[in-house]
N, C-alpha and C positions, 0 to 999 in steps of 0.2 A: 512645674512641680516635680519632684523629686520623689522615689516610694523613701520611706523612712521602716526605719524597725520598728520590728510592732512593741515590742518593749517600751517605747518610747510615744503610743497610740493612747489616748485620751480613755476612761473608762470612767465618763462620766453620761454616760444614755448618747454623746453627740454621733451624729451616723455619718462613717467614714468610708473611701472605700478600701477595699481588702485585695490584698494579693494570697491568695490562698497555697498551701503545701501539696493540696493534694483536691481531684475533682470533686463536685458538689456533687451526690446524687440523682441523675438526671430522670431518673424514675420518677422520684414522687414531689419532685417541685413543680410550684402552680406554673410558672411563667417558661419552664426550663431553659432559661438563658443563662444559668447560672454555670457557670467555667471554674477557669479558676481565677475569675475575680468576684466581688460581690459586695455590693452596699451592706456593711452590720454596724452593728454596733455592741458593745461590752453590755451582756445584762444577767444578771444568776450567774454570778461569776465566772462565768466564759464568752470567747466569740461569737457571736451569731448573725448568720444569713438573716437580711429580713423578708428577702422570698422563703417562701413557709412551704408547709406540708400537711397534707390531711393526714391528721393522726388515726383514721380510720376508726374512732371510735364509737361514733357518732350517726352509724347508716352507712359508713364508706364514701367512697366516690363520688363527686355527680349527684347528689341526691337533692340536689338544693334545700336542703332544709337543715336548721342547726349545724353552722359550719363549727369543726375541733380545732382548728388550726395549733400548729405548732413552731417555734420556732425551728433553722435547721442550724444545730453545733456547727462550728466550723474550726479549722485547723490552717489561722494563717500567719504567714514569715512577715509580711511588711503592710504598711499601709499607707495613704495619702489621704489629705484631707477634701472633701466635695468641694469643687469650684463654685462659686457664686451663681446663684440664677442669672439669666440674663434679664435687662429691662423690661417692663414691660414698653409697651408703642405705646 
């Protein structure tokens, strides 16, 4: 597979992945794996990571109680579509 322009990237909820413009925030994402690529999808009419962020509204951090989660905007140049699961055995 090929990246394609995002121009040309689905913005119907299906989750693709992302080549992004510029790095993801590494401070306040959950998993911080995020580069500059990343699983999103089109939703509130922009790009979005669907690794999130505690919107700290809610107790902060760590609190485990009432998570805020938020999506994180993103800003990307191209995309590919997700490969197929593999089989299960």
């Amino acid at each position: 597979m090929d990246w394609r322009p995002i121009e040309t990237a689905p913005k119907d909820g299906t989750p693709v992945l992302l080549w992004l413009k510029d790095k993801c925030d590494r401070n306040y994402t959950v998993t911080g794996l995020c580069d500059y690529f990343s699983i999103g999808i089109w939703l509130y009419g922009r790009w979005n990571s669907i690794d999130v962020e505690d919107c700290g509204t809610m107790g902060g951090e760590c609190t485990g109680w009432m998570p805020d989660w938020c999506c994180i905007a993103v800003n990307p140049s191209h995309w590919m579509p997700l490969p197929e699961p593999p089989n299960a055995p």
